[in-house]
gemmi code that builds the backbone of each chain (N, CA, C; Angstrom):
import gemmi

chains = {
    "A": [
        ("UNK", (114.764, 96.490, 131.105), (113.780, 95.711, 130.355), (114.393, 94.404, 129.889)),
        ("UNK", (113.693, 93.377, 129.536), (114.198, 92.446, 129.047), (113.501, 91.864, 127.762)),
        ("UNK", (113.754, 91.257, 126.669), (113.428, 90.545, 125.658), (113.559, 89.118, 125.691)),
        ("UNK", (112.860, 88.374, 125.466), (113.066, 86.969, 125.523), (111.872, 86.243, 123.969)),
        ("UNK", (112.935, 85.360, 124.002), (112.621, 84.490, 122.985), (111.714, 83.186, 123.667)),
        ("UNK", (110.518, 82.649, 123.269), (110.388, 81.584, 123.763), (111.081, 80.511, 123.555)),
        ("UNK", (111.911, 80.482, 122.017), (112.551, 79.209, 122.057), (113.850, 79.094, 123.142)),
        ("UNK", (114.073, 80.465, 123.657), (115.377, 80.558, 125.202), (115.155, 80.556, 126.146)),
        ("UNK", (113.720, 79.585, 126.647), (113.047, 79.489, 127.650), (113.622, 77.998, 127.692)),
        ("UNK", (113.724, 77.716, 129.251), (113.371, 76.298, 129.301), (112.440, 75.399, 129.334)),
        ("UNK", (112.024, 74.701, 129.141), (110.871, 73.620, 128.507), (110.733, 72.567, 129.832)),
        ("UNK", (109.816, 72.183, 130.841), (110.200, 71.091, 131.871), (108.552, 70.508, 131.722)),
        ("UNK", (108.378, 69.081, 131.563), (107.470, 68.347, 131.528), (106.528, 69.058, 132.691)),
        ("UNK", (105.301, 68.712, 133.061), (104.707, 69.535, 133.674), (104.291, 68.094, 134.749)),
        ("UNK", (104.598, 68.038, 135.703), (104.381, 66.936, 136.645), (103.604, 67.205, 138.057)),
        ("UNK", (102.213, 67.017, 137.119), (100.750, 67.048, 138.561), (99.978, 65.865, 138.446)),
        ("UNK", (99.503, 65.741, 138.937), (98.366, 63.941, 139.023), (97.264, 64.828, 137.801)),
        ("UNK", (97.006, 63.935, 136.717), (95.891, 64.732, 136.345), (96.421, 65.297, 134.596)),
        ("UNK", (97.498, 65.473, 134.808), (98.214, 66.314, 133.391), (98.487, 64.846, 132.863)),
        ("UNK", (98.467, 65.006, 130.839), (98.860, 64.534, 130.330), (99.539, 65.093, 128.869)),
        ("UNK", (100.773, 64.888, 128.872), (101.440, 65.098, 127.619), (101.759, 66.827, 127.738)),
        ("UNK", (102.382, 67.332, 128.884), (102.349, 69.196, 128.781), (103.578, 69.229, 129.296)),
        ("UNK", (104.353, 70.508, 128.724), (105.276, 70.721, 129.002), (104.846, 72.494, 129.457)),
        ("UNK", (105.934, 72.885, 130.095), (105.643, 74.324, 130.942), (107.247, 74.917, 130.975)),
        ("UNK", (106.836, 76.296, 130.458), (108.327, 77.116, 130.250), (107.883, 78.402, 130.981)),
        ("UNK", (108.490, 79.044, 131.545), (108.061, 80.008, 132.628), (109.159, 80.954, 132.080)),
        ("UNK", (108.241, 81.946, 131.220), (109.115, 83.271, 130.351), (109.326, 84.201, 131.337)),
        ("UNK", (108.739, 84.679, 132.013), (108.868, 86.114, 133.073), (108.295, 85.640, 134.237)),
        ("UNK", (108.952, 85.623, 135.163), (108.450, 85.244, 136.580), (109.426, 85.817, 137.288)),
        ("UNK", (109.492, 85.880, 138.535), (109.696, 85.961, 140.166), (111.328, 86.097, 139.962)),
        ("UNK", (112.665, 85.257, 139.333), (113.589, 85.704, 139.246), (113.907, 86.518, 138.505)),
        ("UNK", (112.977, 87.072, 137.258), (113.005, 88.178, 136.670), (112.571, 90.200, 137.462)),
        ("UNK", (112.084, 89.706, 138.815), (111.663, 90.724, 139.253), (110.912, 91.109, 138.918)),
        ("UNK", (109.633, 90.209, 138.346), (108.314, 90.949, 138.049), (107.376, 91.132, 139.009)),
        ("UNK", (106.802, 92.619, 139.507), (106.807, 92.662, 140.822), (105.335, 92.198, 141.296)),
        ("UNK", (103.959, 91.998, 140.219), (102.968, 91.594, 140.288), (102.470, 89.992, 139.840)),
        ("UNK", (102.676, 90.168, 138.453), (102.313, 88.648, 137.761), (103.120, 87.899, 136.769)),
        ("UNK", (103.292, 86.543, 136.419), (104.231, 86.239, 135.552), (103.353, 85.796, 134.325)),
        ("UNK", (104.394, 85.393, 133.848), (104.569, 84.694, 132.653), (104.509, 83.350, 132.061)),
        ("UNK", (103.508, 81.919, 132.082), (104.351, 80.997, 131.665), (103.471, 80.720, 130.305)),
        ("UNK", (104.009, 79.581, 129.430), (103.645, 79.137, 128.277), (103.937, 77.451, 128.307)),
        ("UNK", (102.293, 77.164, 128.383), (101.771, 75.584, 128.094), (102.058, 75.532, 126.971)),
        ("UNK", (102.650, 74.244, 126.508), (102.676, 73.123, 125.343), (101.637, 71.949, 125.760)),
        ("UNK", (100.922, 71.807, 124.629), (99.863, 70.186, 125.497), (100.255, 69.862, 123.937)),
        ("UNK", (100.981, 68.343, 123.695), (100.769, 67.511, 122.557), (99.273, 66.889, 122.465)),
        ("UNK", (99.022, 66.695, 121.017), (97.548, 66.330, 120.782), (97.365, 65.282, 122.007)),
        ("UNK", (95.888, 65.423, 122.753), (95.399, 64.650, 123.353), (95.934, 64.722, 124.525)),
        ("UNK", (96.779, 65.561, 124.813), (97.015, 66.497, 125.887), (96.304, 67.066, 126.844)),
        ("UNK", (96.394, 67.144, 128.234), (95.689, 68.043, 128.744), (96.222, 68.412, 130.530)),
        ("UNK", (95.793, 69.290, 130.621), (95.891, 69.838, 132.223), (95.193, 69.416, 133.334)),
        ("UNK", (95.565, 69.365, 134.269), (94.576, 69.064, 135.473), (92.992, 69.713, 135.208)),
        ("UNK", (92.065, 68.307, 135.646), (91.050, 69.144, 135.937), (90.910, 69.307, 137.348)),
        ("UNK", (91.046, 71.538, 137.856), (91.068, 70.975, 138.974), (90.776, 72.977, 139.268)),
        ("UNK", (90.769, 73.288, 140.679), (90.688, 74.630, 141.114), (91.769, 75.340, 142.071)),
        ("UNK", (91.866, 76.460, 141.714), (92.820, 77.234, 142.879), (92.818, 78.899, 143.108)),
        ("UNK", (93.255, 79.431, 143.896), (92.808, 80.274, 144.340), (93.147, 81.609, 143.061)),
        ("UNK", (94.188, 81.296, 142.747), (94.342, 82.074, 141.536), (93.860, 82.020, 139.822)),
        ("UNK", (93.784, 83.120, 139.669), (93.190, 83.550, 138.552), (94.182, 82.836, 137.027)),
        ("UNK", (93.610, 82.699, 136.004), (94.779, 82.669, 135.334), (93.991, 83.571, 134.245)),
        ("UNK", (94.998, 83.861, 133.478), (94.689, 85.209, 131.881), (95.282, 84.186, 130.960)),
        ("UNK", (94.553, 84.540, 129.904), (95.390, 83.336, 128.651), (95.313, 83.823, 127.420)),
        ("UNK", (96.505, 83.405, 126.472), (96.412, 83.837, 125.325), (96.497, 82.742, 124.701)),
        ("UNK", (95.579, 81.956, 123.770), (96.586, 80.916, 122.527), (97.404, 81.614, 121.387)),
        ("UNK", (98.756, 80.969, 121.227), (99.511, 81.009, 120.589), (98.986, 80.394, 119.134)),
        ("UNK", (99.004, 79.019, 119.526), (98.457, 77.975, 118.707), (98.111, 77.152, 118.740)),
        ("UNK", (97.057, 76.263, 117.637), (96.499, 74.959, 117.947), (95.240, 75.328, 118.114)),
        ("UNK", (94.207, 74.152, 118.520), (92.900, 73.996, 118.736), (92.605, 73.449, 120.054)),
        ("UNK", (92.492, 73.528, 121.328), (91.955, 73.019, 122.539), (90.478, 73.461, 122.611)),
        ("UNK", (90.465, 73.045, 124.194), (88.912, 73.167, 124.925), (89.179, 73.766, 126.115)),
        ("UNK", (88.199, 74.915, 126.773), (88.554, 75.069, 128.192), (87.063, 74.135, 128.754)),
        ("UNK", (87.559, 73.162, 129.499), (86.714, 72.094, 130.095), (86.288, 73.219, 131.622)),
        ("UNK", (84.973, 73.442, 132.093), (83.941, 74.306, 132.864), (83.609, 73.083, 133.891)),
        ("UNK", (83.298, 73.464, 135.101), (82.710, 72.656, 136.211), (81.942, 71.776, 135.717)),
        ("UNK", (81.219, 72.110, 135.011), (79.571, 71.233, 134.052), (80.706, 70.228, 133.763)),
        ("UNK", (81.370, 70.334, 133.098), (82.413, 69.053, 131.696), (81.794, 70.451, 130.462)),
        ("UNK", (81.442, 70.948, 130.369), (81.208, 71.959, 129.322), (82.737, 72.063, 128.392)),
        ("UNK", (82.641, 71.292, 127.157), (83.972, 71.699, 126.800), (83.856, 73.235, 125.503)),
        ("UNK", (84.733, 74.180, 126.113), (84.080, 75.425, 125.681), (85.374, 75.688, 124.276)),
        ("UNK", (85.593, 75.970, 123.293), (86.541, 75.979, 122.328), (87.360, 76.970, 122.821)),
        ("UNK", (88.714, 76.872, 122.290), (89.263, 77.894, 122.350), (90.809, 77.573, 121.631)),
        ("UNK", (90.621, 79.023, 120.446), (91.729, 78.700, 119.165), (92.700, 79.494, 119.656)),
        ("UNK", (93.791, 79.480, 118.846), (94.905, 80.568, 118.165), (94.219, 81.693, 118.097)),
        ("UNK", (94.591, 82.361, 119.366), (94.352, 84.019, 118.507), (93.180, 84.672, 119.810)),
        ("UNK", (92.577, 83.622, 120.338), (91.835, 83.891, 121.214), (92.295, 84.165, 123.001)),
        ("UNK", (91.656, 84.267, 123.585), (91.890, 84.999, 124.736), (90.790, 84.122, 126.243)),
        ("UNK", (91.509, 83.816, 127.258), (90.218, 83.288, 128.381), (90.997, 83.942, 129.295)),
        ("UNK", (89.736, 83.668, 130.822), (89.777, 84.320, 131.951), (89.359, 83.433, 132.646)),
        ("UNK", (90.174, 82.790, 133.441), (89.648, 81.354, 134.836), (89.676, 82.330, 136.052)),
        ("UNK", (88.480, 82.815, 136.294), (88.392, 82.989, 137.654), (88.744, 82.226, 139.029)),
        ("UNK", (89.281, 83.150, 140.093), (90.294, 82.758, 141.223), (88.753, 81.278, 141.541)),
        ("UNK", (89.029, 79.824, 142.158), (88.228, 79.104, 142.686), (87.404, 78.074, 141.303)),
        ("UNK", (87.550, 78.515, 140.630), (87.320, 78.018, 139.409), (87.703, 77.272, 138.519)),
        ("UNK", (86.537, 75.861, 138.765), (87.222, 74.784, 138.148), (87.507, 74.760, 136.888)),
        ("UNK", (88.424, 74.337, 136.315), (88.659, 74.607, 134.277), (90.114, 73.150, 134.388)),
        ("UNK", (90.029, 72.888, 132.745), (90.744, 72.117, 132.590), (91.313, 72.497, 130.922)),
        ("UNK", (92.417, 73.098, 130.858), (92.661, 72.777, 129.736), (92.653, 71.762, 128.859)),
        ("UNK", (92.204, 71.485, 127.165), (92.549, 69.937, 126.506), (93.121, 70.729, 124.877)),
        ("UNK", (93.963, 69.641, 124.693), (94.263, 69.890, 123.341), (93.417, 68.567, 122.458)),
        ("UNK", (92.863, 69.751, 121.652), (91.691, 68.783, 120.983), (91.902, 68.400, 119.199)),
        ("UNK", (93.064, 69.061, 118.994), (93.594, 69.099, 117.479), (94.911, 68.424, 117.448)),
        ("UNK", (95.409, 68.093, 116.239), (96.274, 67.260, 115.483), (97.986, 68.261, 115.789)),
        ("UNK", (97.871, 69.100, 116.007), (99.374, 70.122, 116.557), (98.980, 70.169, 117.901)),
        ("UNK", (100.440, 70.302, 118.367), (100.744, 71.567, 119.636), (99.616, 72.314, 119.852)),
        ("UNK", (98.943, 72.305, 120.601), (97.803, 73.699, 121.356), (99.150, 74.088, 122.692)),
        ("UNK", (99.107, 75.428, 122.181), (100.493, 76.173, 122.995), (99.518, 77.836, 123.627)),
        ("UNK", (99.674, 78.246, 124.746), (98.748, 78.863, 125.552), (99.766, 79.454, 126.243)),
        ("UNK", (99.672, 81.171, 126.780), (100.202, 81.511, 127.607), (99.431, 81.457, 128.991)),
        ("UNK", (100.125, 81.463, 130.146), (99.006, 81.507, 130.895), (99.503, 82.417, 132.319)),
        ("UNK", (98.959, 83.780, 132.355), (99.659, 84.293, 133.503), (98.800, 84.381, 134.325)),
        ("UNK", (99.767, 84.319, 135.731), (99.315, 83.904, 136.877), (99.959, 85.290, 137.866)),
        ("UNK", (99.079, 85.511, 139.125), (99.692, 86.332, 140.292), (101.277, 85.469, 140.524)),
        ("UNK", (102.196, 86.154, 140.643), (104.044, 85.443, 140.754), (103.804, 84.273, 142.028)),
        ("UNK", (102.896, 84.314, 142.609), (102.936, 83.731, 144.191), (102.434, 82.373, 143.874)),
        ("UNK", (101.387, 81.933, 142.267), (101.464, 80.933, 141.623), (102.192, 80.328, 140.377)),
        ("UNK", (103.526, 81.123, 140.239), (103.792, 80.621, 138.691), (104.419, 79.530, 139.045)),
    ],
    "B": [
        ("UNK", (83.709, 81.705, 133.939), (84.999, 81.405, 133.023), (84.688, 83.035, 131.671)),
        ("UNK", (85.877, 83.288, 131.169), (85.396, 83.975, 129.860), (86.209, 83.386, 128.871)),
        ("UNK", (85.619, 83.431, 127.539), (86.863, 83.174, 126.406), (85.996, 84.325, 125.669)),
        ("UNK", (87.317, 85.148, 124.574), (86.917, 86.011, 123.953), (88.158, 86.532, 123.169)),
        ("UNK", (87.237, 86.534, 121.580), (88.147, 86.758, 120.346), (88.536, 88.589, 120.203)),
        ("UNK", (89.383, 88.286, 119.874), (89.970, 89.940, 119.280), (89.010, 90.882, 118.991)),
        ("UNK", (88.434, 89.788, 117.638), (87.698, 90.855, 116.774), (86.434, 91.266, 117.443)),
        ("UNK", (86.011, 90.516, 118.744), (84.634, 90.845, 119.313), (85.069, 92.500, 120.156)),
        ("UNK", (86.173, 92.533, 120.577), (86.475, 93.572, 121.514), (86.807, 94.897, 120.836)),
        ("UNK", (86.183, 96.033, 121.322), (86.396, 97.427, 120.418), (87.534, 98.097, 120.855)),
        ("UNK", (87.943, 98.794, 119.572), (89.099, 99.416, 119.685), (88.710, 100.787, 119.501)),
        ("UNK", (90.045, 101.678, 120.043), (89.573, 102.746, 120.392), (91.173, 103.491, 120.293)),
        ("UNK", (91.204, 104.574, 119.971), (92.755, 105.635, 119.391), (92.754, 106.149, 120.829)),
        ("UNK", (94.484, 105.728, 121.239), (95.033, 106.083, 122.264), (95.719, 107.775, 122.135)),
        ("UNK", (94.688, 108.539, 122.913), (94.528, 109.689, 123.014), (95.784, 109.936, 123.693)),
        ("UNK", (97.057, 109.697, 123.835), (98.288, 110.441, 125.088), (99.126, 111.120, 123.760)),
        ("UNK", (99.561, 112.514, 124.824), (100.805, 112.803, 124.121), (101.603, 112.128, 123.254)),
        ("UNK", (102.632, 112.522, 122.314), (103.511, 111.539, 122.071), (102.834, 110.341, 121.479)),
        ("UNK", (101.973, 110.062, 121.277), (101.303, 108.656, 120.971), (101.195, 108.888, 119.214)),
        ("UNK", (101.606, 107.992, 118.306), (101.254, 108.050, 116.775), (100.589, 106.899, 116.367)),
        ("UNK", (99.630, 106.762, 115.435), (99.146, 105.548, 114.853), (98.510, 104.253, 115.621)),
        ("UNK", (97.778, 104.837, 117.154), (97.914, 103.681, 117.960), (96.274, 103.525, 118.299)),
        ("UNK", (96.032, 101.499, 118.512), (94.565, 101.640, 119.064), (94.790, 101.002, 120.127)),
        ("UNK", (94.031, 100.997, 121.202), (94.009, 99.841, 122.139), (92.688, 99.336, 122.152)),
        ("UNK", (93.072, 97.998, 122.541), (91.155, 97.269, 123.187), (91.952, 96.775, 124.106)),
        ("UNK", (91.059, 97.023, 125.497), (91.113, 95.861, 126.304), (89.834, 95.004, 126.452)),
        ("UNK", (90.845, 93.697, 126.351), (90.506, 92.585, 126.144), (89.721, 91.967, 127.483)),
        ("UNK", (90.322, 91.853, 128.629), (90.123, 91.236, 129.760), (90.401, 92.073, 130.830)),
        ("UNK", (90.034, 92.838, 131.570), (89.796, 93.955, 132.537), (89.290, 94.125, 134.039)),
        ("UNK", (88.745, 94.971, 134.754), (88.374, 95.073, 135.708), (87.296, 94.937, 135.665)),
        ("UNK", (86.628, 95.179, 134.546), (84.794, 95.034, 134.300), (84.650, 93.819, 134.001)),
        ("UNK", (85.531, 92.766, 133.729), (85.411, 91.340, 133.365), (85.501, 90.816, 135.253)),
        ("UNK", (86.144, 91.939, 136.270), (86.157, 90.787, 137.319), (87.462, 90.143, 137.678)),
        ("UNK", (88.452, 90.759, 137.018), (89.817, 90.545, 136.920), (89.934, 90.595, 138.352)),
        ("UNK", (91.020, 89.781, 139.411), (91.453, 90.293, 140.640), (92.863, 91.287, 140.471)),
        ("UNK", (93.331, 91.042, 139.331), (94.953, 91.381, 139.805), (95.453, 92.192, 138.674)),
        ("UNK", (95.502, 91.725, 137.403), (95.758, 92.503, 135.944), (94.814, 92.390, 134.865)),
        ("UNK", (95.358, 92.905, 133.656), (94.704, 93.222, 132.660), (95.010, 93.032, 131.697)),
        ("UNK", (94.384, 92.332, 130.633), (95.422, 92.371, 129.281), (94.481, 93.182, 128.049)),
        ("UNK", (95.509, 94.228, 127.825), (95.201, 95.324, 126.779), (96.187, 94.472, 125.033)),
        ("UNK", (95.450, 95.464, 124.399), (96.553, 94.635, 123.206), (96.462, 96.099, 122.306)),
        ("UNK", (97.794, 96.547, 121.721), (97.847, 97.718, 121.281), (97.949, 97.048, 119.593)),
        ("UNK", (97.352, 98.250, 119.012), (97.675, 98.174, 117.237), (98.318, 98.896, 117.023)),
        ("UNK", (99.716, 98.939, 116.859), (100.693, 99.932, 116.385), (100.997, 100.399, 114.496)),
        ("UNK", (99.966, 101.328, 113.577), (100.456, 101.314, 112.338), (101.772, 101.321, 111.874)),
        ("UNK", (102.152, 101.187, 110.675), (103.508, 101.261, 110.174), (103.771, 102.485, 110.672)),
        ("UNK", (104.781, 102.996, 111.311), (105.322, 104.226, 111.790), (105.257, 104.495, 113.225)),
        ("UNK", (103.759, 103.957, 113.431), (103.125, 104.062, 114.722), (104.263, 103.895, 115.905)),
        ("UNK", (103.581, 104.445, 116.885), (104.357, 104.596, 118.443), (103.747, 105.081, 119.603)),
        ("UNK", (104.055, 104.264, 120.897), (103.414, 104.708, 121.950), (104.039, 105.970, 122.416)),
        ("UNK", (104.039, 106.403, 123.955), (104.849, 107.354, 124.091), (105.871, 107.039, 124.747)),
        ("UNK", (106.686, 107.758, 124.854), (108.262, 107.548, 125.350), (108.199, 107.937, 126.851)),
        ("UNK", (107.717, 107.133, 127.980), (107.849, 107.513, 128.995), (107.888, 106.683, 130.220)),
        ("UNK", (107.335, 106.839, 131.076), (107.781, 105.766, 132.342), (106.521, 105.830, 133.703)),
        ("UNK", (106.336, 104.995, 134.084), (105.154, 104.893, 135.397), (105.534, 103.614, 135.887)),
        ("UNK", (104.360, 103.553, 137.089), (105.008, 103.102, 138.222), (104.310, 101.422, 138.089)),
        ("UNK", (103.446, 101.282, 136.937), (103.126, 99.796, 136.996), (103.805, 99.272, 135.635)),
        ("UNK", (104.101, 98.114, 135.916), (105.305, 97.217, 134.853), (104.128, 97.009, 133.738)),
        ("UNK", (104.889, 96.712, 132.335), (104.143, 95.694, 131.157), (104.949, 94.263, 131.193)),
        ("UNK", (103.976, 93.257, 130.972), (104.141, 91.969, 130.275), (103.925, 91.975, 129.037)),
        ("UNK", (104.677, 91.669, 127.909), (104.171, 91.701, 126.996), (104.288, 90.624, 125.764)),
        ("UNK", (103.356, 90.140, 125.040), (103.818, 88.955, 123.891), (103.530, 89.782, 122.438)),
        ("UNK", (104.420, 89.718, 121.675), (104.034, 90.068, 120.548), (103.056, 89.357, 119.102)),
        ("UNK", (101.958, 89.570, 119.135), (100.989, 88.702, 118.549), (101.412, 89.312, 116.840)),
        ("UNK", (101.599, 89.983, 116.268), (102.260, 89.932, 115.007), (102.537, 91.319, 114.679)),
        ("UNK", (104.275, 91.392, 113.241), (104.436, 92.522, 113.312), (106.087, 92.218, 113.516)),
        ("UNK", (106.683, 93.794, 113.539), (108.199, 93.916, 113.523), (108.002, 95.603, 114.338)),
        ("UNK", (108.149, 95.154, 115.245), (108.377, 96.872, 116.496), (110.002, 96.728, 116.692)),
        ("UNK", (110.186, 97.906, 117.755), (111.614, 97.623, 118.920), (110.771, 98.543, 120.232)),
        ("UNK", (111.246, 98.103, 120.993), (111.171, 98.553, 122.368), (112.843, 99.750, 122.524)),
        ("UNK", (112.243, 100.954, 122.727), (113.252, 102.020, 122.952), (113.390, 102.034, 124.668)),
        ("UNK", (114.267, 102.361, 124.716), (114.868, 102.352, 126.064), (115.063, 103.476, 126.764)),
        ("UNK", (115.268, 103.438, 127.780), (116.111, 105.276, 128.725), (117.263, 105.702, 128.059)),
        ("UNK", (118.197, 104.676, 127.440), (118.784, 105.386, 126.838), (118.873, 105.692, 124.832)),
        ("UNK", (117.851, 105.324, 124.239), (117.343, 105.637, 123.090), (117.915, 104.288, 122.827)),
        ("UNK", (118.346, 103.216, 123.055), (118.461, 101.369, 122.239), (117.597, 101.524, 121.768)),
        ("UNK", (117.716, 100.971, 120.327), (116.404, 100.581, 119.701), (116.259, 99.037, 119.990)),
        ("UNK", (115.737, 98.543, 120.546), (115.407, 96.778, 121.373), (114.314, 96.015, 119.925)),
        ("UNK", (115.292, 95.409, 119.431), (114.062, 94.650, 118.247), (113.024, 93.542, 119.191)),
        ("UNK", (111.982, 93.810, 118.845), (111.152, 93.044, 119.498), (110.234, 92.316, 118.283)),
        ("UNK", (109.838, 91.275, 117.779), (109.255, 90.484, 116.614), (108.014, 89.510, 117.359)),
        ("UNK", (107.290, 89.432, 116.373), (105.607, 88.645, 117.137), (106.319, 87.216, 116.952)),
        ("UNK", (105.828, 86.660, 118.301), (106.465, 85.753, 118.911), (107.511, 86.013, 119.959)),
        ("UNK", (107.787, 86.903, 120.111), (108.934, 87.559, 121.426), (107.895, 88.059, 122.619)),
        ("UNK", (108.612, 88.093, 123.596), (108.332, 88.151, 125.178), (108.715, 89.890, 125.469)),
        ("UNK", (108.197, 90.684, 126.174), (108.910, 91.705, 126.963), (108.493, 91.699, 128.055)),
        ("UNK", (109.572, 92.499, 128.915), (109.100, 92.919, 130.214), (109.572, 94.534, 130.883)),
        ("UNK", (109.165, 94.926, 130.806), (109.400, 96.558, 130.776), (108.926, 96.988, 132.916)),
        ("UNK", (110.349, 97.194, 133.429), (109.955, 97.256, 134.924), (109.025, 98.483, 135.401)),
        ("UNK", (108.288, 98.650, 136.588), (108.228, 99.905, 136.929), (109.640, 100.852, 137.071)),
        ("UNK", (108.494, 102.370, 136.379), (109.386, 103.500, 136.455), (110.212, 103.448, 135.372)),
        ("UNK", (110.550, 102.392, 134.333), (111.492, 102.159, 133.097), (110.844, 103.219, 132.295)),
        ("UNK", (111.765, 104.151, 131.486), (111.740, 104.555, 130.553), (111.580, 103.828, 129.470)),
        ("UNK", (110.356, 103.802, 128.718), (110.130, 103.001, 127.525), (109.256, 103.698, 126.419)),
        ("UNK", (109.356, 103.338, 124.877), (108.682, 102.847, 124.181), (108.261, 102.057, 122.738)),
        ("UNK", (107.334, 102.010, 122.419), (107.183, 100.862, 121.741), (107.096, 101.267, 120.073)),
        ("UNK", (107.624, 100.833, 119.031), (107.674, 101.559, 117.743), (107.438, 100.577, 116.839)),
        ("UNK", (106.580, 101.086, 115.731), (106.397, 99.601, 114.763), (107.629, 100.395, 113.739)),
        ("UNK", (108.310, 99.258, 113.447), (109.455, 99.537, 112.219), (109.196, 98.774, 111.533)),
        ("UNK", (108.187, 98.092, 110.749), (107.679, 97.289, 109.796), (106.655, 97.972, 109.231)),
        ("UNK", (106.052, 97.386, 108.010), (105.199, 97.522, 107.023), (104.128, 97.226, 107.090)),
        ("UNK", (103.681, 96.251, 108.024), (102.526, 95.974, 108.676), (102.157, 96.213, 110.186)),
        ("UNK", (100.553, 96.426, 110.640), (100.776, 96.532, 112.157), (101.636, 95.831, 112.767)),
        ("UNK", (102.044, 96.515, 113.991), (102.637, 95.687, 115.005), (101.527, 95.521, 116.147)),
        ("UNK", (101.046, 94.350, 116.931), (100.330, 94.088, 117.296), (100.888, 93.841, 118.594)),
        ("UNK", (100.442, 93.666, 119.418), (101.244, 93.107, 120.621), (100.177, 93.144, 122.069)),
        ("UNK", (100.219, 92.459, 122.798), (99.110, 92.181, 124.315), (100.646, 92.781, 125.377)),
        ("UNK", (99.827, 93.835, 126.115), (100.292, 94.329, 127.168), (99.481, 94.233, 128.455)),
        ("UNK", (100.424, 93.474, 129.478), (99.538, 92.658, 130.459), (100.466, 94.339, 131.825)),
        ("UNK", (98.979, 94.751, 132.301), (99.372, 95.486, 133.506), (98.311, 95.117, 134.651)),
        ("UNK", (99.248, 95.621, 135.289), (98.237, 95.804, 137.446), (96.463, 96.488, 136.769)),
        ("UNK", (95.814, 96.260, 137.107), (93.771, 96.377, 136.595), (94.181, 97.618, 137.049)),
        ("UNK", (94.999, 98.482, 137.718), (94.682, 99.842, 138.528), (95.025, 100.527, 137.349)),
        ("UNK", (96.065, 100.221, 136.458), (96.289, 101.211, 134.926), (96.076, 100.540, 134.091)),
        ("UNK", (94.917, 100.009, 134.133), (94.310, 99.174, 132.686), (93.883, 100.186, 131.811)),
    ],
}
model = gemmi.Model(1)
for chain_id, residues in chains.items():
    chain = gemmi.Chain(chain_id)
    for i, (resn, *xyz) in enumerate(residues, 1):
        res = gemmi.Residue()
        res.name, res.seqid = resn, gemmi.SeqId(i, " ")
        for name, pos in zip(("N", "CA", "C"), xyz):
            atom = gemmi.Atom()
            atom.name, atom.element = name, gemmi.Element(name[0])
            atom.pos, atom.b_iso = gemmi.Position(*pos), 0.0
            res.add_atom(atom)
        chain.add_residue(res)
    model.add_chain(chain)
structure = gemmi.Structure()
structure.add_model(model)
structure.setup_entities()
């Protein structure tokens, strides 16, 4: 088994056409031998945000913290706090945003074949 | 897309052997449409504990609040604190114990087949 701290994760700017202000730390993944899905954890500084964009994989999410939006095909910007929970279906366009004054920090696991 | 709070999802006393003080809800599932996993989130009371045993699909796990340890195959008591990461392999002997005064809370991400 393993224990990990997020602050003993590494932290690497998140570099896609489309992202602004996110950093990405990948807690349990693929060199950990996880044999189905991993692990990573978004940082978006205020005014922050993720690609808006689609892929074949699913993602599961937890917020940590902060206040964002999950942005929907429509532009539908749908809330989503600390404490709450989403489901981006595989093909499904979504865009994370950080819409508050802190860190909006999100786990977001993925099948290992996308982390 | 789904987003969905804690408190909307019902909880329910984890009926296994060996099991003390424990609820689960799952949160995001196979009935949500999941392709791949699941994220359950256990309420462990002060004392509380899962059971001490081992199967063939892994946990991901984040600790959402609380003071547990993760026990091991060979009885380690593994401090685990909300805000910490686990990863517990297939077939690992494990389990999970609140050693604090308040619940221990924690999201356990498995394969949808042992959700």
């Amino acid at each position: 088994m393993i224990i990990r701290k997020l602050d003993d994760v590494a932290a690497a700017p998140v570099a896609m056409d489309g992202v602004e202000g996110a950093m990405r730390q990948l807690v349990l993944g693929a060199a950990d031998g996880v044999p189905n899905f991993s692990l990573r954890v978004f940082t978006l500084e205020p005014g922050g945000h993720t690609p808006c964009h689609s892929h074949a994989s699913e993602h599961l999410n937890y917020v940590i913290s902060g206040q964002g939006t999950l942005m929907d095909a429509d532009g539908k910007a749908n809330p989503l706090a600390a404490g709450e929970f989403a489901f981006v279906q595989p093909d499904e366009t979504h865009q994370f945003r950080n819409v508050g004054n802190a860190p909006f920090v999100f786990i977001c696991a993925v099948p290992k074949e996308y982390e």
